[in-house]
SEFIVO-676278 format. One record per residue: residue number from 0; residue in one letter; chain; x negated, y, z of N, C-alpha, C, O in turn. Coordinates in nm, 2 decimals. Each point is the difference from the previous one (the first is absolute). Layout:
# SEFIVO-676278
REC, NUM, a, A, X, Y, Z, X, Y, Z, X, Y, Z, X, Y, Z
...
//
This chain:
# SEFIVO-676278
REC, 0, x, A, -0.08, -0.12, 0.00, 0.08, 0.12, 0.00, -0.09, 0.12, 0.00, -0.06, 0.02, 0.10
REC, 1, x, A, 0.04, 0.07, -0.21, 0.00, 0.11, -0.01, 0.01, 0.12, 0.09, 0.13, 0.01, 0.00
REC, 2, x, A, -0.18, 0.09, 0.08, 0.09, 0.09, 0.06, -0.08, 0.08, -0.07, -0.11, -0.03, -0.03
REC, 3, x, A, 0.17, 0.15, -0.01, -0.04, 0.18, -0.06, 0.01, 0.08, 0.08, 0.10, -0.01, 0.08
REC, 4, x, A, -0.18, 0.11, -0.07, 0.03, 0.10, 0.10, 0.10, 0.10, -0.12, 0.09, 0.08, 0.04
REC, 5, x, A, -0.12, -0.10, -0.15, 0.09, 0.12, -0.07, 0.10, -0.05, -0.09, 0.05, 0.05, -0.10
REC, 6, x, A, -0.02, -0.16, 0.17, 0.17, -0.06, -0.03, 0.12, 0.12, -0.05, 0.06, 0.01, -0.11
REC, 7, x, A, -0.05, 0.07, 0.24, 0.11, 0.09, 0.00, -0.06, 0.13, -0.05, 0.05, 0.11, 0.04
REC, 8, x, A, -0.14, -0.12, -0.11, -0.09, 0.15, -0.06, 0.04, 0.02, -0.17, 0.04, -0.08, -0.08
REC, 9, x, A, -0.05, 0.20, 0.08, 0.06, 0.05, -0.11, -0.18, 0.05, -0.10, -0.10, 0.05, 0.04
REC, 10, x, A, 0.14, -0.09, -0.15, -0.12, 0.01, -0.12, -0.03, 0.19, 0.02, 0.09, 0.08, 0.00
REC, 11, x, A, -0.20, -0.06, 0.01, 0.03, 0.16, -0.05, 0.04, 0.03, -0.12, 0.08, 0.10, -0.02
REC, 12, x, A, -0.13, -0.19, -0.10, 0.06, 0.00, -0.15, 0.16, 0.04, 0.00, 0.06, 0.08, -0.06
REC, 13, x, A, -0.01, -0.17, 0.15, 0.17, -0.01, 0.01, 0.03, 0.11, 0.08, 0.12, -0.02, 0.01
REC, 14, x, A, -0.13, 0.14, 0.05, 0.03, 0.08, 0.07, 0.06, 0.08, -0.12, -0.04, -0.02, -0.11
REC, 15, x, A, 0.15, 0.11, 0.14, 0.04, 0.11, -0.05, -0.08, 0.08, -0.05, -0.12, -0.04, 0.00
REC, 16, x, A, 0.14, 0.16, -0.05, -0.14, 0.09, -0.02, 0.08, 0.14, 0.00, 0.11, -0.02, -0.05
REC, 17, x, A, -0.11, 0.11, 0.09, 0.07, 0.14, -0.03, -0.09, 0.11, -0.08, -0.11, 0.05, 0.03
REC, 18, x, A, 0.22, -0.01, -0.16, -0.06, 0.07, -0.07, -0.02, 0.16, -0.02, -0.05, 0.06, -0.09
REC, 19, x, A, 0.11, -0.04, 0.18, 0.03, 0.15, 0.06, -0.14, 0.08, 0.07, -0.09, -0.02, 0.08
REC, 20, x, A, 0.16, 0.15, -0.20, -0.15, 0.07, 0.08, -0.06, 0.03, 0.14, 0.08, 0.00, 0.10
REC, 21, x, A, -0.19, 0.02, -0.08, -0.03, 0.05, 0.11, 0.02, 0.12, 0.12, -0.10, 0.07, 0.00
REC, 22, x, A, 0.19, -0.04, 0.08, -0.02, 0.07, 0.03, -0.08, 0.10, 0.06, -0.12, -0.04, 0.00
REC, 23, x, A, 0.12, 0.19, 0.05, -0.13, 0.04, -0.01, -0.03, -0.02, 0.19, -0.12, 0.01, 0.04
REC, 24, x, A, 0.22, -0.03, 0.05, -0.02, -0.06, 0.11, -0.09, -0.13, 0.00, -0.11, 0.00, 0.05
REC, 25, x, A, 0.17, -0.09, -0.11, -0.04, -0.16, 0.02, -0.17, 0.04, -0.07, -0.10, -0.05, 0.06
REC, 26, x, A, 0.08, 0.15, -0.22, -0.14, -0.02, -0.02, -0.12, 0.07, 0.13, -0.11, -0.04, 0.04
REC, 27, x, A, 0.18, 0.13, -0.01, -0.04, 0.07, 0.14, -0.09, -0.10, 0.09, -0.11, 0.02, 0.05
REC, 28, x, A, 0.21, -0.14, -0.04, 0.00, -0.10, 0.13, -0.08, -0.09, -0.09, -0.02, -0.09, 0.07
REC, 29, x, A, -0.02, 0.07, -0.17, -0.05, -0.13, -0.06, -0.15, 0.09, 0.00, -0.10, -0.05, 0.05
REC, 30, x, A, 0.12, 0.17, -0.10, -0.16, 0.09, 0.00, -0.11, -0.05, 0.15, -0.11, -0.05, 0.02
REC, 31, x, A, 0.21, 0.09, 0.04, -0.05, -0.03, 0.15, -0.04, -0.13, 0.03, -0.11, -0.02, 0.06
REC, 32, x, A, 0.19, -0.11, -0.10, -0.03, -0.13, 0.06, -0.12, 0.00, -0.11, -0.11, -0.01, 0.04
REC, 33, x, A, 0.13, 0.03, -0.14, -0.11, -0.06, -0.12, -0.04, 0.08, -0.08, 0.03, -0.01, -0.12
REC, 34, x, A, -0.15, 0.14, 0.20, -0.04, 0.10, -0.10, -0.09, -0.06, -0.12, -0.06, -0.11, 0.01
REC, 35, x, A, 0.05, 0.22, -0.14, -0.10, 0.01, -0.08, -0.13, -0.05, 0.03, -0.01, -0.04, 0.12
REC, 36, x, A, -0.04, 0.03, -0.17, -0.18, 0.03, -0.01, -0.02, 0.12, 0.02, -0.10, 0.04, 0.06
REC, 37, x, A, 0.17, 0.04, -0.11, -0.01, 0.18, -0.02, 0.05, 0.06, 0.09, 0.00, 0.12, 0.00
REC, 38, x, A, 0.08, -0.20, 0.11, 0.09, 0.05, 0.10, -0.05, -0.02, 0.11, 0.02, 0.07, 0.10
REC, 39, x, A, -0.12, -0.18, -0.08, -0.09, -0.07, 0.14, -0.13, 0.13, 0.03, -0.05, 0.09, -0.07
REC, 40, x, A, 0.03, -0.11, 0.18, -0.09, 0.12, 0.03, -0.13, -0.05, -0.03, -0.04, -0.12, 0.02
REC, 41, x, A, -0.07, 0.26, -0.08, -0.10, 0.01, -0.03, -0.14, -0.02, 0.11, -0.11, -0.06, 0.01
REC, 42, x, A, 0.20, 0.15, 0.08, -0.12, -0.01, 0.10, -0.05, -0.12, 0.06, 0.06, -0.01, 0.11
REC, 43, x, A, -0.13, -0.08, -0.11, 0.01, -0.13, 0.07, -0.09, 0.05, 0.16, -0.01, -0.08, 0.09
REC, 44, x, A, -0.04, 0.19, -0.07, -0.08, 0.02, 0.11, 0.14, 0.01, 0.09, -0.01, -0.08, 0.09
REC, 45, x, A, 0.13, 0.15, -0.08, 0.06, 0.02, 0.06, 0.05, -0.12, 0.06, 0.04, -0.03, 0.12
REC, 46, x, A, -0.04, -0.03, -0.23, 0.07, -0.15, 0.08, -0.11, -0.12, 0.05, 0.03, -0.11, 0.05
REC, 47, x, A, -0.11, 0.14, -0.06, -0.15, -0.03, 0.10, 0.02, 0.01, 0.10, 0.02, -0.09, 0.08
REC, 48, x, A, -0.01, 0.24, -0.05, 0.01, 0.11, 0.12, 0.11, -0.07, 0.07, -0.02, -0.06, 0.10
REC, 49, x, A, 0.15, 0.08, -0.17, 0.11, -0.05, 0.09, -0.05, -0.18, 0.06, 0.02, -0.04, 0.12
REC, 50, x, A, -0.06, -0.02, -0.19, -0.01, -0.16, 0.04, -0.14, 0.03, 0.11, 0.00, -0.08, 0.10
REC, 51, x, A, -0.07, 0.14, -0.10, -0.09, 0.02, 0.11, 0.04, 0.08, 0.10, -0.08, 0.01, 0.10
REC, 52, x, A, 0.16, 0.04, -0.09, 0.07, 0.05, 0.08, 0.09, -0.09, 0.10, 0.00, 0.00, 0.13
REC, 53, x, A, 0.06, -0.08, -0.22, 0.09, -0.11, 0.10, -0.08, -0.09, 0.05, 0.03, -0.07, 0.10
REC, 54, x, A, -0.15, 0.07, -0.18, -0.08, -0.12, 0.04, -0.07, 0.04, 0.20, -0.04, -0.07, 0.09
REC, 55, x, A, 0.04, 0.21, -0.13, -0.07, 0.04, 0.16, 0.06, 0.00, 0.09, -0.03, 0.03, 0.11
REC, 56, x, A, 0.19, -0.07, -0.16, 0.09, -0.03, 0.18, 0.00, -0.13, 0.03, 0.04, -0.05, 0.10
REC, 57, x, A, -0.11, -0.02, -0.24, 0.00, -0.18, 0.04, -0.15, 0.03, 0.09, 0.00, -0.02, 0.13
REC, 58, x, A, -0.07, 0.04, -0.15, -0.16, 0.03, 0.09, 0.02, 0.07, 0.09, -0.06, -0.05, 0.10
REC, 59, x, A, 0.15, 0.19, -0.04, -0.02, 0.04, 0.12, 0.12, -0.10, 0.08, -0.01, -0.05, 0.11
REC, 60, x, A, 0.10, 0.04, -0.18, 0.06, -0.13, 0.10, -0.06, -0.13, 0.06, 0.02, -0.06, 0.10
REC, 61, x, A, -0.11, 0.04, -0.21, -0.09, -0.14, 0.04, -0.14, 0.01, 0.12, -0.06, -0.08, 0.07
REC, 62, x, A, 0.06, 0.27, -0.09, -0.09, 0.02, 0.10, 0.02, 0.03, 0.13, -0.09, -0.02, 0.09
REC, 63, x, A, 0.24, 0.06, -0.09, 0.04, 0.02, 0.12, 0.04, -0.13, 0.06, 0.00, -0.03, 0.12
REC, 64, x, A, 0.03, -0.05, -0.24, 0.09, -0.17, 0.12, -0.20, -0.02, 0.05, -0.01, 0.04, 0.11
REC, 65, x, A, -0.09, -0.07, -0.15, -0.09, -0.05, 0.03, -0.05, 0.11, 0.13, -0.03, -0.05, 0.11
REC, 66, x, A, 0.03, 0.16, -0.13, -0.02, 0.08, 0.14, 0.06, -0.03, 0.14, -0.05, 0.00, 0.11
REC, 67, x, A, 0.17, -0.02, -0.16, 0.12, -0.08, 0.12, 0.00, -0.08, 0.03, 0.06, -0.03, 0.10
REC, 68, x, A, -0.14, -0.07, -0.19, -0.02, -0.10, 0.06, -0.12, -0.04, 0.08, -0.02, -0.12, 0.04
REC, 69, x, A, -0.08, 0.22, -0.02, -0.10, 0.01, 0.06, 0.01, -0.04, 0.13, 0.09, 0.06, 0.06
REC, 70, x, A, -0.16, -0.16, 0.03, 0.03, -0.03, 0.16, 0.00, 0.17, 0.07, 0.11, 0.04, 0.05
REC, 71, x, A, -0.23, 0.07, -0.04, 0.04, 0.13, 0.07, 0.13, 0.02, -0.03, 0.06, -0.01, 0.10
REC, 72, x, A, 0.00, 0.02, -0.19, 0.14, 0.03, -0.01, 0.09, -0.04, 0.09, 0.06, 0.08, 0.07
REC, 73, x, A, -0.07, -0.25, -0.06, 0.06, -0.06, 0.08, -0.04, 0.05, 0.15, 0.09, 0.03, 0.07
REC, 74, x, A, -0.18, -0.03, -0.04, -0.05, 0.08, 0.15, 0.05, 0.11, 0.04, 0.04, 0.03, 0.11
REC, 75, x, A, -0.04, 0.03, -0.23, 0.02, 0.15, 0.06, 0.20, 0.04, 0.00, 0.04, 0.11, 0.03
REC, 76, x, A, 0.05, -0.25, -0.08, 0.09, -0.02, 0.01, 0.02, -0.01, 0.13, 0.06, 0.07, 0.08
REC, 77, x, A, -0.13, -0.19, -0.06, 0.07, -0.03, 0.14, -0.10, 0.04, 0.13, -0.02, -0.08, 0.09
REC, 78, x, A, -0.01, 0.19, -0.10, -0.07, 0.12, 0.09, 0.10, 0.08, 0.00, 0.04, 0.00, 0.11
REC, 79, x, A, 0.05, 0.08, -0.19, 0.04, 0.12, 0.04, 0.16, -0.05, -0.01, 0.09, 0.09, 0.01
REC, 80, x, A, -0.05, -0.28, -0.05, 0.13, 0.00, -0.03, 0.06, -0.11, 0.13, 0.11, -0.03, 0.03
REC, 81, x, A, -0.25, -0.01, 0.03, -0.06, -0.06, 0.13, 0.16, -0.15, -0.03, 0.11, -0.01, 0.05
REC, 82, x, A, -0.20, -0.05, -0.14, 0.11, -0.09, -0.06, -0.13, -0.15, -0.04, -0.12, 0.03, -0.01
REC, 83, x, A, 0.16, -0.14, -0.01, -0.07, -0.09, -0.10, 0.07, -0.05, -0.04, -0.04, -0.11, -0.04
REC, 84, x, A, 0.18, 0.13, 0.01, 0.11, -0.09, -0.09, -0.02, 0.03, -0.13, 0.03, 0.11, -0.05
REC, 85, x, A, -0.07, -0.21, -0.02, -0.04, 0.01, -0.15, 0.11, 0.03, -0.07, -0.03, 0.01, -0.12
REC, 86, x, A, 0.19, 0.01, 0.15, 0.07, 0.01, -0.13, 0.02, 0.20, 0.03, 0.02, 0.08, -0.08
REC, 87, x, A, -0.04, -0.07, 0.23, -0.04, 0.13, -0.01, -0.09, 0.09, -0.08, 0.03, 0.10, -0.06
REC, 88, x, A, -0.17, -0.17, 0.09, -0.11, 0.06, -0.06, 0.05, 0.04, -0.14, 0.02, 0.11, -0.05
REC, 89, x, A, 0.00, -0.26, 0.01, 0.05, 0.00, -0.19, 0.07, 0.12, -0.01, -0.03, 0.09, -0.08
REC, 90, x, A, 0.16, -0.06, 0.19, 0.09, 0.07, -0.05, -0.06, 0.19, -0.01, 0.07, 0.08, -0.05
REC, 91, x, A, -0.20, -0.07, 0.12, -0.04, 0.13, 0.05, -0.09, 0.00, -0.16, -0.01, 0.10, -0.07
REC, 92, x, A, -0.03, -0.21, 0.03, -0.12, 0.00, -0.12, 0.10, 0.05, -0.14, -0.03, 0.08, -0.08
REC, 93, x, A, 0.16, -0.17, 0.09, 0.08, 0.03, -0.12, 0.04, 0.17, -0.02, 0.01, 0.06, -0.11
REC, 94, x, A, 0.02, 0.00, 0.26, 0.08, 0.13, -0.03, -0.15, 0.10, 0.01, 0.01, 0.10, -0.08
REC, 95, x, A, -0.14, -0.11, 0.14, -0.15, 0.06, 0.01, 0.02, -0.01, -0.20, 0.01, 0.10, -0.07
REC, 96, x, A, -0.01, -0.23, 0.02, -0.02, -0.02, -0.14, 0.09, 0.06, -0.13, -0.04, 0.01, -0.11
REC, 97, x, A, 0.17, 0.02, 0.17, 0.10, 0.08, -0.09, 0.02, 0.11, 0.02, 0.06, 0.07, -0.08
REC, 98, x, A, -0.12, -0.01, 0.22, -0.01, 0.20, -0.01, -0.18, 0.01, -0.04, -0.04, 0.09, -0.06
REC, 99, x, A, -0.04, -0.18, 0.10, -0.12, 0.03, -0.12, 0.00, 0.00, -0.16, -0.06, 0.08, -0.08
REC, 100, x, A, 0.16, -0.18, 0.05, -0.03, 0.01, -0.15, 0.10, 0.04, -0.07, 0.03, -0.04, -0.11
REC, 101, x, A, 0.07, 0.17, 0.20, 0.05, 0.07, -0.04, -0.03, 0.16, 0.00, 0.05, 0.09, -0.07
REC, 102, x, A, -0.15, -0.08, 0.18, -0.07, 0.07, 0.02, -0.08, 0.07, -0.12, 0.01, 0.11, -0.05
REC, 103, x, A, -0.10, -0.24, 0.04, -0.12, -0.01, -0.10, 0.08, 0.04, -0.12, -0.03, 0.12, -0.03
REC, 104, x, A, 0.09, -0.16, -0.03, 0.09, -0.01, -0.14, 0.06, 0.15, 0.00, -0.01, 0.08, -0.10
REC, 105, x, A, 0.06, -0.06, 0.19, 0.04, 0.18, -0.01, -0.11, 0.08, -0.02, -0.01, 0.09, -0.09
REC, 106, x, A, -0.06, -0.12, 0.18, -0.13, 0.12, -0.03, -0.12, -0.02, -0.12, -0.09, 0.07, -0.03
REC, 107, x, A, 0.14, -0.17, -0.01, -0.12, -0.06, -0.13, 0.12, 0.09, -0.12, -0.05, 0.08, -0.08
REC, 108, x, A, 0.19, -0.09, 0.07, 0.02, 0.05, -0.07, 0.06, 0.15, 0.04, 0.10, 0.03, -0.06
REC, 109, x, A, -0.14, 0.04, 0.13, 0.04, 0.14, 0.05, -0.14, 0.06, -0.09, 0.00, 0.10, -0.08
REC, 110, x, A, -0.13, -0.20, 0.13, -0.09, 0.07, -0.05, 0.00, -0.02, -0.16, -0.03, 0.11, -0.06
REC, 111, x, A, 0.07, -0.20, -0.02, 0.00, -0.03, -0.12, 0.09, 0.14, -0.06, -0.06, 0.07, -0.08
REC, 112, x, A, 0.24, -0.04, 0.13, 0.01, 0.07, -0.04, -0.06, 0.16, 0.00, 0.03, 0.08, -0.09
REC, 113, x, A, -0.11, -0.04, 0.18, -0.10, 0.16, -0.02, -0.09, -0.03, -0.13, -0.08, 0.09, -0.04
//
């Protein structure tokens, strides 16, 4: 016995076709999903720029979990939080780790925009 995955599938050959022109909305929206060659941007440094850009919240994120995770860290948690419950610690490292690297990210780009 045979099974098909495209048993209940229709040919694209066999599809309808509509012959009606284009509107200037719909080419608007097709411009956009699927520009020209003449329509795509020239500058490729820009989009360098932008991908290295994203690329430095994957590294200051990576540098901050590895800071936090440093044992002083852990010490100096439970010095001033006079605690050793590890789901505590964790819990001081996650919120220490999301006003840092919200921090950092604001002022890397406060300074980008001057």
């Amino acid at each position: 016995m045979s099974l098909s995955v495209f048993k209940n599938g229709d040919l694209i050959t066999s599809l309808p076709t509509d012959e009606q022109e284009v509107s200037p909305k719909e080419k608007t929206i097709l411009d956009m999903l699927y520009p020209t060659p003449s329509q795509q941007p020239k500058n490729i440094d820009s989009d360098t720029k932008k991908t290295l850009f994203h690329f430095k919240d994957i590294i200051i994120a990576s540098l901050l979990f590895f800071v936090l995770n440093l044992p002083i860290v852990d010490h100096f948690i439970e010095k001033y939080t006079k605690t050793t419950n590890l789901y505590y610690k964790l819990s001081y490292k996650v919120l220490f780790f999301a006003i840092l690297l919200f921090v950092i990210n604001n002022f890397s780009l406060s300074k980008k925009s001057q």
